[in-house]
Each structure stands twice: as C-alpha cells, then as structure tokens.
C-alpha positions as CSV (number, residue, x, y, z in Angstrom):
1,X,23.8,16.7,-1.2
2,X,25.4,14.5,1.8
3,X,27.2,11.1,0.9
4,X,24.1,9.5,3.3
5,X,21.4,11.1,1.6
6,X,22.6,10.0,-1.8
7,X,23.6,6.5,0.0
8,X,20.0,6.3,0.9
9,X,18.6,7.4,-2.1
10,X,20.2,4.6,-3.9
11,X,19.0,1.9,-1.2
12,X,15.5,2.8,-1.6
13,X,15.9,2.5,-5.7
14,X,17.1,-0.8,-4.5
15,X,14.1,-1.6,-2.3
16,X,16.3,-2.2,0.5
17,X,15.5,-0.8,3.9
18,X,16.8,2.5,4.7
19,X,17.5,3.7,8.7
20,X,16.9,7.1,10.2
21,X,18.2,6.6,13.8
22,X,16.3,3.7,15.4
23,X,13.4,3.9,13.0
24,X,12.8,2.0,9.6
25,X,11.9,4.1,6.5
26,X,7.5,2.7,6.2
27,X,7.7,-0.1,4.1
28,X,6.0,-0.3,0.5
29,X,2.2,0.7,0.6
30,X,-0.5,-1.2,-1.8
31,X,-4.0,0.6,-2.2
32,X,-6.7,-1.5,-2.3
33,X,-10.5,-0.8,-2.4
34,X,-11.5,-2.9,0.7
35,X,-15.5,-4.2,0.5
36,X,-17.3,-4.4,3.1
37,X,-18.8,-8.4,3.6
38,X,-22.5,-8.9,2.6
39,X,-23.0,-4.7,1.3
40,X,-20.3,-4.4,-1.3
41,X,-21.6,-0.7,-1.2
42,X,-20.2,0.5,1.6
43,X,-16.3,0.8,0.2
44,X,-13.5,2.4,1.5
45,X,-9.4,2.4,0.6
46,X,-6.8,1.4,2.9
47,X,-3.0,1.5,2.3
48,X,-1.5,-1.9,3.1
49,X,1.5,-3.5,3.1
50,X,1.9,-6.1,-0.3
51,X,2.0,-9.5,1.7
52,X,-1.3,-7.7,3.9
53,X,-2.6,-6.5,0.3
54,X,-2.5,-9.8,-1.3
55,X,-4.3,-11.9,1.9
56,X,-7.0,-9.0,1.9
57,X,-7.4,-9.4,-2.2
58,X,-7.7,-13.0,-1.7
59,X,-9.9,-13.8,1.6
60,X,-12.8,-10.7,1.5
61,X,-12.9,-10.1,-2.2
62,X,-11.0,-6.7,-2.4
63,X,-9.3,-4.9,-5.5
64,X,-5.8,-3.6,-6.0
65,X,-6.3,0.0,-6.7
66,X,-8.7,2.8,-5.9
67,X,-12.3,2.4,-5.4
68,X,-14.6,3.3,-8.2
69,X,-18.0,4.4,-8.1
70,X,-20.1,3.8,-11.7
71,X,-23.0,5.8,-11.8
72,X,-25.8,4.7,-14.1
73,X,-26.9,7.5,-16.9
C-alpha cells in the first residue's frame, strides 16, 4: 500500500477531506425517505448531505433512513 493511500485512509477515519487532484472525495451522505406534500404515499429516498438532511427532516416532514412500506394483513 502507498504512504498516500494509507495517508488518506487515515483522513477519512478522521472525517477530514481527502483530495484526488482538483477534486474533493463526496462528502458524507444521509438517506432519508423524502414525502411528497399533501400524498404522503408517493415516497421516495434521496441521499443528502447532513446539514441538507436535517432542513429536509425539519421543513417537509421527512425521516432519516429508508422508506418503509407497512402493508395491512
């Protein structure tokens, strides 16, 4: 293994941003199950980043996690 693949192995244990070239490593990712307004049916996840997580959770209503489907016996 090379001294900058362990180097940025141990930056993302760290949380700290790692660089390939020009290019940022994608920052953290939060699924959420994103409800449509006024048909909480109609459900879908999205990938989002915390801070964008936590304003979607908070304004429309959403949950952290997957999207599940109960279905009545």
């Amino acid at each position: 293994m090379k001294l900058t693949e362990i180097l940025a192995a141990a930056a993302l244990m760290l949380g700290l941003p790692v660089f390939h070239g020009l290019q940022a490593a994608r920052p953290e990712r939060v699924l959420i199950c994103h409800y449509q307004p006024n048909n909480p049916e109609n459900m879908w996840e999205m990938e989002l980043t915390p801070k964008a997580a936590d304003a979607h959770v908070r304004s429309h209503g959403d949950s952290f996690g997957p999207c599940v489907v109960v279905i009545p016996q």
